[in-house]
N, C-alpha and C positions, 0 to 999 in steps of 0.2 A: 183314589186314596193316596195321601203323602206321606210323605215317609215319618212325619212325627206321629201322623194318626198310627201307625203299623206300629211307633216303638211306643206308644199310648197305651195300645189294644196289647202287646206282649206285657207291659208293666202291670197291667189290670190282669192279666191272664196268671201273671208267674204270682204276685200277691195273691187271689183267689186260691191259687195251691198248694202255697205257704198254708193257708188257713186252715184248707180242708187237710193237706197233710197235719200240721197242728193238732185238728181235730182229731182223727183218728188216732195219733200216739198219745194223746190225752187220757182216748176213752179208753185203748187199752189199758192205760196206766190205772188209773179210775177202777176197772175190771177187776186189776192185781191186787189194789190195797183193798177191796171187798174181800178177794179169797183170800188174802191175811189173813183181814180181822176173822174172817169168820172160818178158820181153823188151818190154813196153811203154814203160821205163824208158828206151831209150833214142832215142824216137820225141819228137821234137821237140814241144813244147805238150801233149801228150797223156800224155805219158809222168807231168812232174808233174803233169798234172790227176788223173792216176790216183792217185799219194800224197798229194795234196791232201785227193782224194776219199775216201781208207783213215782217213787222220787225223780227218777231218772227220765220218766216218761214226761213228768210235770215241767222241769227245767228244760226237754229239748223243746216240747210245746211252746213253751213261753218264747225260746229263743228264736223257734221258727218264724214268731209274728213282729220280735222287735230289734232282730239284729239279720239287716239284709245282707250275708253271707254266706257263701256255699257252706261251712262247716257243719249249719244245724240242720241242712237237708242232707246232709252225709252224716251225720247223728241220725237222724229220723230212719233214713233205711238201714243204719245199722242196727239200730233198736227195731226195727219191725223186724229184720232178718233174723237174728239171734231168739227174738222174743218166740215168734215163729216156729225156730228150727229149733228148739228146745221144748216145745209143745210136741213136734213132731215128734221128736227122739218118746219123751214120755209116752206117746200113745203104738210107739213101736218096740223099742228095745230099751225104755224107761232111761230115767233122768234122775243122775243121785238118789235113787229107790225107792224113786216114785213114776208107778206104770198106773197110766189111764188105760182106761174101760171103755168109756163112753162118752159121746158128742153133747154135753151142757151147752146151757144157752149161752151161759158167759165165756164157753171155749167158743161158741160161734159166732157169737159176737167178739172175742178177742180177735179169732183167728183171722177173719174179716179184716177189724181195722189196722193189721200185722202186715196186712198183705196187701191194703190200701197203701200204707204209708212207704211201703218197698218202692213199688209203680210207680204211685204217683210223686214220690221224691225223686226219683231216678226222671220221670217226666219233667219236674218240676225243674234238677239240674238242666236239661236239655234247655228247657224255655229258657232258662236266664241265662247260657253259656252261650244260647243263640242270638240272645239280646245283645249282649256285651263286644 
């Protein structure tokens, strides 16, 4: 193996993560403007945090697949960690006064790709700090 093929296979490696992280802050994002529309929208603090959060999720996604710089993968884990840790809060000691109940698909499916885009951004810095 030569050494261009090893910085070939990290280039193919660190864009595939890009992606998949992309992915993941999407579909959370995706997730949030659903529970907007369909009645968080109109819950005081929470409600725009959730479109905040769709908007938010949209623009790092996009930035993660066309601007090769660490800022949008340290967006991405910031937005998965916050997104995350403010679910959390809700389902323990409630969030601007709103306390969860119970495990929905769409918190399982948020929670999921929150915690995808943590790892795998935090991985994905690794890869391209190891490349450079």
């Amino acid at each position: 193996m030569t050494a261009t093929t090893t910085v070939r296979e990290r280039r193919t490696t660190a864009t595939a993560l890009r992606w998949v992280v992309a992915v993941a802050v999407v579909v959370s994002a995706v997730v949030h403007l659903l529970l907007w529309r369909d009645g968080m929208r109109d819950v005081a603090v929470v409600g725009p945090a959730f479109l905040v959060n769709a908007v938010a999720g949209v623009v790092i996604g996009v930035a993660l697949v066309t601007w090769r710089h660490w800022l949008p993968l340290l967006a991405a884990v910031g937005f998965g960690a916050a997104t995350f840790g403010a679910y959390l809060m809700s389902m323990t000691v409630g969030f601007f006064g709103v306390r969860e109940q119970v495990w929905t698909a769409e918190a399982v499916v948020s929670a999921v790709t929150e915690v995808a885009a943590v790892v795998l951004g935090v991985v994905s810095l690794w890869v391209e700090r190891r490349r450079a």
